[in-house]
C-alpha positions as CSV (number, residue, x, y, z in Angstrom):
1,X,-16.9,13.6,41.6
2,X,-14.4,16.3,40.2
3,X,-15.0,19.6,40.8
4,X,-15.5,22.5,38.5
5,X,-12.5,23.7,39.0
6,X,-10.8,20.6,37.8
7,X,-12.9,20.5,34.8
8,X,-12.1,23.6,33.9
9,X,-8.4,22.9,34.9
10,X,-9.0,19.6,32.4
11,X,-10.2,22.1,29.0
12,X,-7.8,24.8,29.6
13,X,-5.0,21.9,29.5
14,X,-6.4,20.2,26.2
15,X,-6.9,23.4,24.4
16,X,-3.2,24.3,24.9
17,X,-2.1,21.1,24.0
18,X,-4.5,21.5,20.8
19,X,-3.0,24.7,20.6
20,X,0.4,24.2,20.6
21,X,0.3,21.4,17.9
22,X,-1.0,23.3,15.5
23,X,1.7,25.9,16.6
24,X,3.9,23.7,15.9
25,X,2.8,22.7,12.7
26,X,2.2,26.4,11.1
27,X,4.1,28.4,12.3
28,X,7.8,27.7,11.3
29,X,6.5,26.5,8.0
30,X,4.8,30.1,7.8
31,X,7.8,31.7,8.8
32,X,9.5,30.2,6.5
33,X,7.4,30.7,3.8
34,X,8.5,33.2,0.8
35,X,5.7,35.8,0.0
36,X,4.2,34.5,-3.3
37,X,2.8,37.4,-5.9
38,X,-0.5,38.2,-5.3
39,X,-2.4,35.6,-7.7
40,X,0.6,33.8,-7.9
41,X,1.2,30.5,-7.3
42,X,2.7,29.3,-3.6
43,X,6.0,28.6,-2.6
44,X,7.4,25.2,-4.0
45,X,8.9,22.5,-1.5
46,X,11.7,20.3,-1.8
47,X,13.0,18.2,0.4
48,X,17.1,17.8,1.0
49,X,17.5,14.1,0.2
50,X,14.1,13.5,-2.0
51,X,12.1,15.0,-5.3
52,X,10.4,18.0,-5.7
53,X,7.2,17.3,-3.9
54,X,3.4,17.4,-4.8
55,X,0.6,17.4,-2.5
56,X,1.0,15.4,1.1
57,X,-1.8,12.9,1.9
58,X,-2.9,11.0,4.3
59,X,-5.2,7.8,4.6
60,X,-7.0,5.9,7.4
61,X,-8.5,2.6,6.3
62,X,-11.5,3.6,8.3
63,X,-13.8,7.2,8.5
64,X,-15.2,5.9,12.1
65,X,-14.5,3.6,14.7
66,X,-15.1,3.6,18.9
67,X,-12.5,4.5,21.6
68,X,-9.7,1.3,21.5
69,X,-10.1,0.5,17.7
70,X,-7.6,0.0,15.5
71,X,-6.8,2.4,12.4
72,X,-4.4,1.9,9.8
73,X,-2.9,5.3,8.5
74,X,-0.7,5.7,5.5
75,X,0.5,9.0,3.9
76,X,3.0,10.3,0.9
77,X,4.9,13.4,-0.2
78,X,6.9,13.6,3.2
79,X,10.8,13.6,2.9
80,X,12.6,10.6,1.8
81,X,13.6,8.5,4.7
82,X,12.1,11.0,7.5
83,X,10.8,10.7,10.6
84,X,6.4,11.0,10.9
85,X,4.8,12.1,14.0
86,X,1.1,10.2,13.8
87,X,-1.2,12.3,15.4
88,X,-4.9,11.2,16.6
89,X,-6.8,14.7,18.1
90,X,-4.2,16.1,19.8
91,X,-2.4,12.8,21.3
92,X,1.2,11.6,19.5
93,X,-0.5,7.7,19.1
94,X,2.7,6.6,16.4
95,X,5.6,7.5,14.8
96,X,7.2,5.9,12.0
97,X,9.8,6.2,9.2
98,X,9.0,7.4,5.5
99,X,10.3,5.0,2.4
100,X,12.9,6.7,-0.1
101,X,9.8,7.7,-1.6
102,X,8.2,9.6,0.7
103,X,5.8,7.5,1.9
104,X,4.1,5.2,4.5
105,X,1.8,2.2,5.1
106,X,-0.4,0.7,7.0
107,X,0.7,2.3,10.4
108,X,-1.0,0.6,13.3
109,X,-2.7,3.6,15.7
110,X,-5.2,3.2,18.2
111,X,-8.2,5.6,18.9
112,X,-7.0,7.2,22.2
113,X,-8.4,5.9,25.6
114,X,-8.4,9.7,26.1
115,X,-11.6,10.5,24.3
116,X,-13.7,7.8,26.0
117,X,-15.0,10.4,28.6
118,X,-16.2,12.8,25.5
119,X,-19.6,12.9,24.1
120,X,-20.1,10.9,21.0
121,X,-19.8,10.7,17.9
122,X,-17.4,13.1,17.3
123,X,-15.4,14.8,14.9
124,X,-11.1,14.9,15.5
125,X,-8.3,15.2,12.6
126,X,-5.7,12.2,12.1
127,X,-2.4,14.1,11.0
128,X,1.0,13.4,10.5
129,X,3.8,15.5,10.5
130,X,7.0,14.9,9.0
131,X,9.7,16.2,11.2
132,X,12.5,17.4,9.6
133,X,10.4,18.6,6.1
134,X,7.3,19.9,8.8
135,X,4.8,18.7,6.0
136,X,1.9,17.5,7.3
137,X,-1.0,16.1,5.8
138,X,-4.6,15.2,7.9
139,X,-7.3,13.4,7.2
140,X,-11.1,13.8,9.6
141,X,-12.4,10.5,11.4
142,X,-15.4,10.1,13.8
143,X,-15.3,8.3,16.9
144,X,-18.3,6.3,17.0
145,X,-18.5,5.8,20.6
């Protein structure tokens, strides 16, 4: 049986792993940000290689499934051609390669072994992250048990 201080040893570890994702994620695309005008619309984005882009999305072919299930993620608006970091909670579970579009399909992930000790159902984000634009898009899903 583990002891409390491994739990606790256990959390601390996943909440800066949580943590620095979403570090990585916001903060260079903060810092590189311009300052809009106040009431004024937000910075534009485009991408060396692609279009002007809209909105990033993202899309799982489920909203549920237990730990071991399969999901199939696509997304567009990322770079043309660029790398995507598939993220399930806070666990790299693919990566894959944008189109000349900007987008993906049908990406084969897995709900992570990782969460089968965690009370169920609950509630993680699905993102992916473009690396070299750092757009990222998520979408929520349940694990069901």
């Amino acid at each position: 049986m583990a002891s409390q201080g491994a739990i606790a040893a256990a959390v601390i570890g996943a909440v800066a792993t949580v943590a620095a994702a979403v570090l990585a994620v916001v903060l260079p695309r903060t810092l590189s940000d311009p300052p809009s005008e106040p009431g004024g619309p937000g910075p534009s984005v485009v991408i060396p290689g692609g279009n002007p882009l809209g909105e990033v999305e993202l899309f799982a072919n489920k909203e549920s499934a237990p730990v071991g299930a399969t999901v199939l993620v696509s997304g567009r608006g990322f770079g043309a051609s660029e790398s995507i970091e598939i993220i399930f909670g806070a666990q790299t579970a693919a990566t894959t390669r944008a189109g000349k579009g900007g987008d993906f399909a049908n990406v084969s992930v897995k709900v992570p072994e990782f969460f089968k000790g965690f009370a169920k159902p609950m509630q993680v984000d699905i993102t992916a992250v473009g690396k070299s634009s750092i757009r990222s898009a998520r979408v929520a899903f349940t694990i069901s048990g």
